[in-house]
C-alpha positions as CSV (number, residue, x, y, z in Angstrom):
1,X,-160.1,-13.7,-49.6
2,X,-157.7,-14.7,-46.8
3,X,-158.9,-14.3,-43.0
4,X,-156.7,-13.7,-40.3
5,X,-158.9,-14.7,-36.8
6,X,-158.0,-14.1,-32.7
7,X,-159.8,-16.1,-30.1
8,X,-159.7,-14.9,-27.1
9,X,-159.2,-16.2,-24.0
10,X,-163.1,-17.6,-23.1
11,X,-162.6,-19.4,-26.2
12,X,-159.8,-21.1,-25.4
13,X,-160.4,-21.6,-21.7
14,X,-161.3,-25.6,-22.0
15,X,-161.3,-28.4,-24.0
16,X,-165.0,-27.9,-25.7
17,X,-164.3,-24.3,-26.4
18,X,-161.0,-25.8,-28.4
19,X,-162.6,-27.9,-30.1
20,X,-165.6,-24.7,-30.9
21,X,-162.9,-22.9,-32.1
22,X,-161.8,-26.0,-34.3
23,X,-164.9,-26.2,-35.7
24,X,-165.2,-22.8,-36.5
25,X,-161.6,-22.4,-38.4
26,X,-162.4,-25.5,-40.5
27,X,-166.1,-24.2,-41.2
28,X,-164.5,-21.9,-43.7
29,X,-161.2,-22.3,-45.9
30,X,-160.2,-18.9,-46.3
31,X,-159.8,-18.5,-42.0
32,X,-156.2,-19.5,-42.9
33,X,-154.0,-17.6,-39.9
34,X,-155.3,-18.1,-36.1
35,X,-154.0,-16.3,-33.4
36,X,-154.9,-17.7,-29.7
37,X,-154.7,-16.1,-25.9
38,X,-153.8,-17.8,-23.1
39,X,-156.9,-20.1,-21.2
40,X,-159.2,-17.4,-19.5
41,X,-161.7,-18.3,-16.8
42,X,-164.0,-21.2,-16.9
43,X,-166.4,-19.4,-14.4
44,X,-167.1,-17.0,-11.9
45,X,-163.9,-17.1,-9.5
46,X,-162.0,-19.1,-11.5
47,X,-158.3,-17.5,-12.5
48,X,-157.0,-17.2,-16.0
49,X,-154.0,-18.8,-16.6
50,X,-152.1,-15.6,-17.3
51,X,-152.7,-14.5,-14.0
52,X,-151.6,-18.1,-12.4
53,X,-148.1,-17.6,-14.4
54,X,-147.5,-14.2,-13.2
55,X,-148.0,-16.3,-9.7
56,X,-145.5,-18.8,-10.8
57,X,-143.1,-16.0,-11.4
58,X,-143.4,-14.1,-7.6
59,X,-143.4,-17.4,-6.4
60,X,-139.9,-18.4,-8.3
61,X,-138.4,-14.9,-7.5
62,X,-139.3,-15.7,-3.6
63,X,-138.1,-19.6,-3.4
64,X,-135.9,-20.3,-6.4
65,X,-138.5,-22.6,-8.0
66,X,-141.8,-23.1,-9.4
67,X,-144.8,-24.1,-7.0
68,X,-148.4,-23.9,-6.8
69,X,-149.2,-21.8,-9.0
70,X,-147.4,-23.5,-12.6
71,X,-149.0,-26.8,-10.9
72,X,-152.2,-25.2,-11.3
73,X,-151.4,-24.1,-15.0
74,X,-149.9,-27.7,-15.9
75,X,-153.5,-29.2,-14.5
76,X,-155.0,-26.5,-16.3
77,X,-153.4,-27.5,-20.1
78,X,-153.3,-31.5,-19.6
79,X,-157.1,-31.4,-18.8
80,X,-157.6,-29.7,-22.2
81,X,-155.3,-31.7,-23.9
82,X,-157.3,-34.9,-22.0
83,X,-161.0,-33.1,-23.0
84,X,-160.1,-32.9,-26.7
85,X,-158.2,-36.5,-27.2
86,X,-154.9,-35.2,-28.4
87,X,-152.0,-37.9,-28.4
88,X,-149.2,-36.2,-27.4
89,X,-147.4,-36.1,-24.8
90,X,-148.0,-32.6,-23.7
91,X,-146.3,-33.4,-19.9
92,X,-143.3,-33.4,-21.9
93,X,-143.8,-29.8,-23.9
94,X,-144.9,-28.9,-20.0
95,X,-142.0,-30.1,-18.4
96,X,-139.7,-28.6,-21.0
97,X,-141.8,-25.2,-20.6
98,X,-141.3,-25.1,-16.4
99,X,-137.1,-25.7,-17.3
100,X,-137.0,-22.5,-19.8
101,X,-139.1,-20.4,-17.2
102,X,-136.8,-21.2,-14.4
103,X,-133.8,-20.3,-16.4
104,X,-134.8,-16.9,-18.0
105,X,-136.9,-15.9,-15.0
106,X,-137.9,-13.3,-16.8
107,X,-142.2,-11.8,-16.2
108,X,-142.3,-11.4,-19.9
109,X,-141.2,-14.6,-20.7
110,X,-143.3,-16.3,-17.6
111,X,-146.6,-14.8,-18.6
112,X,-145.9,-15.5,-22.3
113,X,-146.1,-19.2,-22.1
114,X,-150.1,-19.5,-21.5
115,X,-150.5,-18.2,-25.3
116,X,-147.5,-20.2,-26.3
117,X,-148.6,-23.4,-24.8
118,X,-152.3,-22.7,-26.1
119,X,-151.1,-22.3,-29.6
120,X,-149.3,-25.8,-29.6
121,X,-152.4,-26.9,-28.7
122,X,-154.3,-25.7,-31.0
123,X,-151.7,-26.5,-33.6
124,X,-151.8,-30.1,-33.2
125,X,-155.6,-30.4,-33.4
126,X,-156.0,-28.7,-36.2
127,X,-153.1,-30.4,-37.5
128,X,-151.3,-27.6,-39.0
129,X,-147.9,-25.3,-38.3
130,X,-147.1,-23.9,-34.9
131,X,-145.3,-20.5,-35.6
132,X,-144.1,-19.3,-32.3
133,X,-143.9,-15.5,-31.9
134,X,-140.5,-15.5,-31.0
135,X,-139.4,-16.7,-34.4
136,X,-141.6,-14.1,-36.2
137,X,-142.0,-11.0,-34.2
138,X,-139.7,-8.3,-33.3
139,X,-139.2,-5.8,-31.1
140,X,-136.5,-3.1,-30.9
141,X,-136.2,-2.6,-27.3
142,X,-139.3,-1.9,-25.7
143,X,-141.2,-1.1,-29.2
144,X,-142.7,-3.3,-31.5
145,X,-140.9,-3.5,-34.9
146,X,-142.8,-3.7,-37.6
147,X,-140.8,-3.1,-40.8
148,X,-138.9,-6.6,-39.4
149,X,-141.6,-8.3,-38.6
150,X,-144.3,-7.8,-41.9
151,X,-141.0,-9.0,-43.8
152,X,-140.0,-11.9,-41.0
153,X,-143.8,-12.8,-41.2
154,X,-144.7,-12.4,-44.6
155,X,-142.5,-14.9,-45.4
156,X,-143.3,-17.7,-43.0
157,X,-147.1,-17.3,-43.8
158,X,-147.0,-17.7,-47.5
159,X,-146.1,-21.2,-48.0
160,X,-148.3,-22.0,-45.1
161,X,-151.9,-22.9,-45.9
162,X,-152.7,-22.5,-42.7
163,X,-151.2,-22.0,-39.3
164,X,-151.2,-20.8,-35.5
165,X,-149.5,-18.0,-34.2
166,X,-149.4,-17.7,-30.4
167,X,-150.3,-14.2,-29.3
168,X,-149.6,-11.5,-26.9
169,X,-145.7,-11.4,-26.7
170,X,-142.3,-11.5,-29.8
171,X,-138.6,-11.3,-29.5
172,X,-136.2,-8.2,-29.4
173,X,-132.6,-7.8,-31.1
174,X,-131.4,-10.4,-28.4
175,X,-133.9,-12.9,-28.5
176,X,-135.3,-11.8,-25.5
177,X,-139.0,-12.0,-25.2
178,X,-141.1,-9.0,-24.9
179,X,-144.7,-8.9,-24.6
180,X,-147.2,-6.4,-25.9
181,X,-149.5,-4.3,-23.3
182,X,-153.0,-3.5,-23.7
183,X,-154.8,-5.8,-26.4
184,X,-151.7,-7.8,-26.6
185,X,-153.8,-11.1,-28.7
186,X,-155.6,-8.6,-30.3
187,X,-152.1,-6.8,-31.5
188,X,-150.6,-9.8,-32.5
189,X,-153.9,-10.7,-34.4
190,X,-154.2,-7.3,-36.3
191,X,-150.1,-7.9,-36.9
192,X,-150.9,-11.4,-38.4
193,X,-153.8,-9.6,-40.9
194,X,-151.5,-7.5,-42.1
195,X,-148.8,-9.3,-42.9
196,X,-151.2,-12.3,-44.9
197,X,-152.4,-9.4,-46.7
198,X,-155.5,-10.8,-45.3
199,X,-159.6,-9.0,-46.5
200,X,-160.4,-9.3,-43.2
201,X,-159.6,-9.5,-39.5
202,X,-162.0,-11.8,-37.4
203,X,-161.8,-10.9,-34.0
204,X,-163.4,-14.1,-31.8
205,X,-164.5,-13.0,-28.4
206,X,-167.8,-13.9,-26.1
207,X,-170.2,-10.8,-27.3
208,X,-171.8,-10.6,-30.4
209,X,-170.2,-7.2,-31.6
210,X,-170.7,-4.2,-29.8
211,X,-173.8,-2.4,-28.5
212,X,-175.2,0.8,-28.3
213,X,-174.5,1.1,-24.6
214,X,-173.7,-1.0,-21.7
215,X,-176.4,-3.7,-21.4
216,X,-175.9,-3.5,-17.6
217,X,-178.1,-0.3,-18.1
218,X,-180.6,-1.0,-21.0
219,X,-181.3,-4.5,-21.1
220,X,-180.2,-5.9,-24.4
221,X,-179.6,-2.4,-26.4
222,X,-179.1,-2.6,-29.9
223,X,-176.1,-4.6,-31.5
224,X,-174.0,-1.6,-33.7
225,X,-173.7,-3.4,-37.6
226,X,-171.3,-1.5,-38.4
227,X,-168.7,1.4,-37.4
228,X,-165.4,3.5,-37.8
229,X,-161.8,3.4,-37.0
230,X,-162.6,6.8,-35.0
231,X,-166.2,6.0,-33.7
232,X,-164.0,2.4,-32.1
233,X,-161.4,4.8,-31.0
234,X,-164.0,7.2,-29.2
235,X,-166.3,3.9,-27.6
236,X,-163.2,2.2,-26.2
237,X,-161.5,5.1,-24.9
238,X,-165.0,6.1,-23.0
239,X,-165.3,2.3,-21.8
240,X,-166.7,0.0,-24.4
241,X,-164.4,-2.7,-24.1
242,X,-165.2,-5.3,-26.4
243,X,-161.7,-3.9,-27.9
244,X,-159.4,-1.4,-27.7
245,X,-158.6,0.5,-30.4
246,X,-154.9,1.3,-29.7
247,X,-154.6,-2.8,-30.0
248,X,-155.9,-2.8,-33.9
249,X,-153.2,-0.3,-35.1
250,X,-151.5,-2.4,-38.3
251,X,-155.1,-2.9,-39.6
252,X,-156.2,0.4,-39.7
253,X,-152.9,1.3,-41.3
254,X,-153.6,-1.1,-43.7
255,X,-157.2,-0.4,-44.1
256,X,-158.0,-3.7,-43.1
257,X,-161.6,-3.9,-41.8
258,X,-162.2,-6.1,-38.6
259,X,-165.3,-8.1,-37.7
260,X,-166.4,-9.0,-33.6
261,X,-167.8,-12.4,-33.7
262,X,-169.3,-14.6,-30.7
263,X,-167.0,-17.6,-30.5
264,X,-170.1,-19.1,-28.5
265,X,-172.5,-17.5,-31.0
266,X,-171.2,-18.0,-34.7
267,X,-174.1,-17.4,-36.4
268,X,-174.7,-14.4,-34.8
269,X,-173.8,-10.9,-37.5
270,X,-171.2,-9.6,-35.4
271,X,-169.9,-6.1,-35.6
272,X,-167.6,-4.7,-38.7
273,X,-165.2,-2.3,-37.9
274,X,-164.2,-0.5,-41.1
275,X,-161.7,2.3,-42.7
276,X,-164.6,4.9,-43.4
277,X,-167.9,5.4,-41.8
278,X,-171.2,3.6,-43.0
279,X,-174.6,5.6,-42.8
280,X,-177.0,3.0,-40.5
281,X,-179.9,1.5,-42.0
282,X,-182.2,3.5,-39.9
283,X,-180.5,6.7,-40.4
284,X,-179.2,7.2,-36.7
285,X,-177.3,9.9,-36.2
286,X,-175.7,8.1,-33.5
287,X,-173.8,4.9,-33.4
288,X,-173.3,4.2,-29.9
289,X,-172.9,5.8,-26.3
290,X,-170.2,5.1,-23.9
291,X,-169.7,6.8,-20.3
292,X,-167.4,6.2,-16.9
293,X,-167.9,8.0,-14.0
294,X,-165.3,9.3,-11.1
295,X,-164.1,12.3,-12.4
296,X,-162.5,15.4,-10.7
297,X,-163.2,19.3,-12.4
298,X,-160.8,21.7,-12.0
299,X,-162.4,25.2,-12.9
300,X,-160.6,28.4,-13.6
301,X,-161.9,31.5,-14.2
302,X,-159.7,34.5,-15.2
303,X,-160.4,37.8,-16.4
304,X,-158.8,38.9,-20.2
305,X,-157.6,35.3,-20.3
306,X,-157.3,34.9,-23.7
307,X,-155.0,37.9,-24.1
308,X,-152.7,36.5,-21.8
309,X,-150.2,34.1,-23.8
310,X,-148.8,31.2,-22.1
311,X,-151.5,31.0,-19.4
312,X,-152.5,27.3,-20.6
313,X,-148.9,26.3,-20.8
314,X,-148.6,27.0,-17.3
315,X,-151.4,25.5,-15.7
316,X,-150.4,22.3,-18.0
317,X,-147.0,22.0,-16.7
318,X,-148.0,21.9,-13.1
319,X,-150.0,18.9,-14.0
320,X,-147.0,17.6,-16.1
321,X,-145.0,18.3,-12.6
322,X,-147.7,16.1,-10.9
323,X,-147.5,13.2,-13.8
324,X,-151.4,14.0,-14.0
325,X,-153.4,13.2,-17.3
326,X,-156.6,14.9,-18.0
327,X,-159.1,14.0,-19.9
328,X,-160.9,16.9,-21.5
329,X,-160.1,20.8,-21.5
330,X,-163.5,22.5,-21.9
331,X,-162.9,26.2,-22.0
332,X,-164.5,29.9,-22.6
333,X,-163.1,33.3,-23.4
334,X,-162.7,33.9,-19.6
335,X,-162.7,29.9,-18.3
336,X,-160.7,27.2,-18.1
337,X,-161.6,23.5,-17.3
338,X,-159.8,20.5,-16.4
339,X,-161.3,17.1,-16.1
340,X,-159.1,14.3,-14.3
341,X,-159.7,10.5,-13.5
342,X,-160.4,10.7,-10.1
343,X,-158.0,7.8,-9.0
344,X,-155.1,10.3,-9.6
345,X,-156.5,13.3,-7.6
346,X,-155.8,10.9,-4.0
347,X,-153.8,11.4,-1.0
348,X,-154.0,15.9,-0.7
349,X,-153.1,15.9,-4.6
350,X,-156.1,18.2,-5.4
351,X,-155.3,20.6,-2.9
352,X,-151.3,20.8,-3.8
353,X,-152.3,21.2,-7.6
354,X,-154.9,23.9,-7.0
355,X,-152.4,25.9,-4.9
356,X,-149.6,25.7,-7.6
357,X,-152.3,26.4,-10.0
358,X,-152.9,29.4,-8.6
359,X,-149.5,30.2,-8.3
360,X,-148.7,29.6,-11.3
361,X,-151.0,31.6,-13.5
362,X,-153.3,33.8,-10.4
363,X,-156.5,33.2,-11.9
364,X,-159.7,35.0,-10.3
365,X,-161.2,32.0,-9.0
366,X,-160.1,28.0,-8.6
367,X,-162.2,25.7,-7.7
368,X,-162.9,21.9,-8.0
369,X,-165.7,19.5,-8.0
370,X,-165.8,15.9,-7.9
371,X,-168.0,12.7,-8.7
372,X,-168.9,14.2,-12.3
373,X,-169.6,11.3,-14.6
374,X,-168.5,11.9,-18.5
375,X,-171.3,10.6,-21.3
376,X,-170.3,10.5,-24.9
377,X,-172.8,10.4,-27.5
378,X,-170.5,9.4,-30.8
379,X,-171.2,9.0,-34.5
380,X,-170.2,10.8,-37.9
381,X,-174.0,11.2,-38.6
382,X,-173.8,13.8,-35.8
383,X,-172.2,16.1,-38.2
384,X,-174.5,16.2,-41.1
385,X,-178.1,15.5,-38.7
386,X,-179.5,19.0,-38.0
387,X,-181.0,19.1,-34.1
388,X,-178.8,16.4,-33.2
389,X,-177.6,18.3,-30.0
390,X,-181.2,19.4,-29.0
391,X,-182.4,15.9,-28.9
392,X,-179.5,15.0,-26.9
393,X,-180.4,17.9,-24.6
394,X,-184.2,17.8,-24.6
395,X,-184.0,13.7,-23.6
396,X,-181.3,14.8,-20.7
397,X,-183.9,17.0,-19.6
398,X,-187.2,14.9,-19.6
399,X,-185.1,12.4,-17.3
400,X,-184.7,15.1,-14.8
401,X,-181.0,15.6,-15.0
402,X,-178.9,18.4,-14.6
403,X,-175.9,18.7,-17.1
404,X,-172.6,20.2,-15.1
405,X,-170.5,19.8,-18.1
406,X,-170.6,20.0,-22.2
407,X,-167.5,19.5,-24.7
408,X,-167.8,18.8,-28.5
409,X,-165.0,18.9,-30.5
410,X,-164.9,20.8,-33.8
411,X,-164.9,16.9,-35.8
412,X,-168.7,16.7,-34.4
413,X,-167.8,13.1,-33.9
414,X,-169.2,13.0,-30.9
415,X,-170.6,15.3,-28.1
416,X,-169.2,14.6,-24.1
417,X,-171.8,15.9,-21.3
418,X,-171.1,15.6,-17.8
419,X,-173.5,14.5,-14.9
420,X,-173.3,13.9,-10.8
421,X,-172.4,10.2,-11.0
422,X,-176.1,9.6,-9.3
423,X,-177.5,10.3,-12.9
424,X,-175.4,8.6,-14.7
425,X,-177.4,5.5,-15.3
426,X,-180.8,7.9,-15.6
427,X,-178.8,9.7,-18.6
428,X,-177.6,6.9,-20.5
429,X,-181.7,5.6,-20.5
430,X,-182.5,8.5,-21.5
431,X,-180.4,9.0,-24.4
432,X,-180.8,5.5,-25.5
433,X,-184.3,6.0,-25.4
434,X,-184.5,8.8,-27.6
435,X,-182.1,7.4,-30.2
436,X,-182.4,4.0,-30.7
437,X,-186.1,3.4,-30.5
């Protein structure tokens, strides 16, 4: 079985986690295809080195040249290059790398080089081919291009036993680089997988998998063995962040599972993220809980609403007008509910939105309240478990807490409640409490 693996950027952020990784790649022979970040932090207030070289690039755009900033990043890479013992004269590769940044002063391009310069790194010490992403993946425009690159990239990994792929960034029509957004590594990891026709995607990062709920809460909650495509999907988009799942999109076309491993903890079973779900050992019903907090409800009430056609349309476009996003639509017969991050309600938004609201489709009663936090409870066994949602219910209640909000869609994949942000915390206890031990 072929392996495709992404380390992050805590494992490449000095010399002795390069030569962790090195040790990890060569522990087995089918983790054939690694895909690096850029250096992250070494400690608490240090700066990754993706952040210095979007530095280096204000700093070029303001004075014509490169200052403080790239010095920091060309300390940064020689000291690694020093800690591991590499001959070779990576001043050079640095040097060369500063002249190509001043003459495509491009952001992408700037902020690029950390995984670029990584990947030579880790190249020479484990003393196999350096494929760098603008030979081997494409864009079209803004988009990633993927018909071009499988075939681009299929071909330069088969005669390679193994090699090193920088990650986070590719090439469009013109040979222009472009970079990938959210999850860029972990794209250009999944993209890697996919193209080896690789068994499985190893996913190297500083947590042993993902837990049942933020460990900030419950001290050291459960470690989840073992989840879906669409239980990922629900987690990350409510705030588990170990990886998002709009980042792993050519793997789960490809039905590729992934595993989270602990770069600083190898031994340690890690999390599998697979095509279909798995029924947990214990027979949970629930795999994990995620929540944020900060949200904004707007409430509409309306007599014979469902008769009236178009009334959701209407309300919708004003907060298309507005550029607003919602995040759930709870509604009733009669009721209509909008729940909105917060951070886009600033500044006399609310107040202009509920008047045109109101204009626009005259409800009975608007109204609005704030500092609502969302929980989601999430797992296929939620479906099939009978008394699922009273638990859930019964446990909210024993803590003390009153629920302000309740939407489950019709999958049953997971049920979202909504609390004052003071109970947040209290809730996510509680629930833990009553499902995980």
């Amino acid at each position: 079985m072929i392996k495709a693996c992404k380390f992050g950027g805590t494992s490449m952020a000095d010399g002795t986690n390069f030569l962790r990784v090195k040790e990890i790649v060569e522990g087995d022979e089918a983790r054939r295809y690694i895909v690096v970040s850029a250096p992250g932090k070494r400690y608490s207030g240090d700066s990754k080195v993706t952040d210095l070289l979007l530095s280096a690039h204000e700093e070029l755009l303001k004075t014509g040249r490169l200052g403080a900033s790239f010095g920091r990043v060309r300390e940064r890479f020689l000291h690694i290059v020093l800690e591991i013992g590499l001959k070779i004269d990576f001043g050079r590769i640095l040097d060369e790398t500063a002249q190509e940044i001043e003459a495509e002063r491009s952001e992408a391009f700037t902020a690029s080089r950390g995984e670029y310069l990584a990947g030579r790194i880790m190249a020479e010490l484990l003393g196999v081919p350096f494929l760098d992403a603008r030979e081997v993946i494409r864009f079209c425009g803004d988009r990633f291009d993927g018909e071009t690159t499988y075939t681009i990239l299929r071909e330069a990994l088969k005669s390679k036993k193994r090699a090193v792929v920088a990650g986070y960034y590719g090439a469009d029509e013109t040979g222009r680089v472009r970079t990938f957004s959210r999850g860029g590594s972990d794209v250009t990891g999944a993209i890697v997988a996919r193209a080896a026709g690789a068994g499985l995607y190893e996913n190297w990062t500083d947590v042993s998998g993902f837990l049942a709920c933020d460990p900030h809460i419950v001290p050291s909650p459960a470690r989840i063995e073992a989840l879906s495509y669409k239980e990922l999907r629900e987690l990350s988009y409510m705030g588990a962040n170990v990886m998002h799942s709009e980042s792993i999109f050519p793997v789960r076309e490809a039905g590729i599972p992934i595993r989270i491993c602990n770069t600083f903890r190898p031994e340690d079973g890690g999390t599998y993220i697979l095509p279909k779900p798995q029924e947990s050992e214990e027979g949970r019903p629930v795999t994990g809980i995620a929540g944020k907090k900060n949200f904004t409800v707007i409430f509409l009430e309306k007599s014979l609403m469902n008769a009236e056609i178009g009334f959701a349309y209407r309300a919708l476009e004003v907060l298309m007008r507005h550029g607003i996003s919602f995040e759930h639509m709870p509604s009733g017969i009669d009721t209509m509910s909008f729940v909105i991050d917060s951070e886009q309600l600033k500044g006399g938004a609310l107040e202009q939105i509920e008047a045109e609201i109101g204009a626009a489709v005259r409800p009975d009663r608007i109204t609005s309240f704030d500092n609502i936090a969302l929980l989601a409870v999430v797992g296929h066994g939620i479906h099939g478990n009978v008394g699922t949602s009273a638990r859930l219910f019964r446990a909210i209640a024993r803590a003390g807490v009153n629920v302000r909000m309740i939407d489950q869609g019709s999958s049953e994949l997971n049920i979202i409640v909504g609390v004052d942000n003071e109970d947040y915390e209290r809730t996510v206890r509680a629930v833990y409490e009553e499902f995980f031990k």
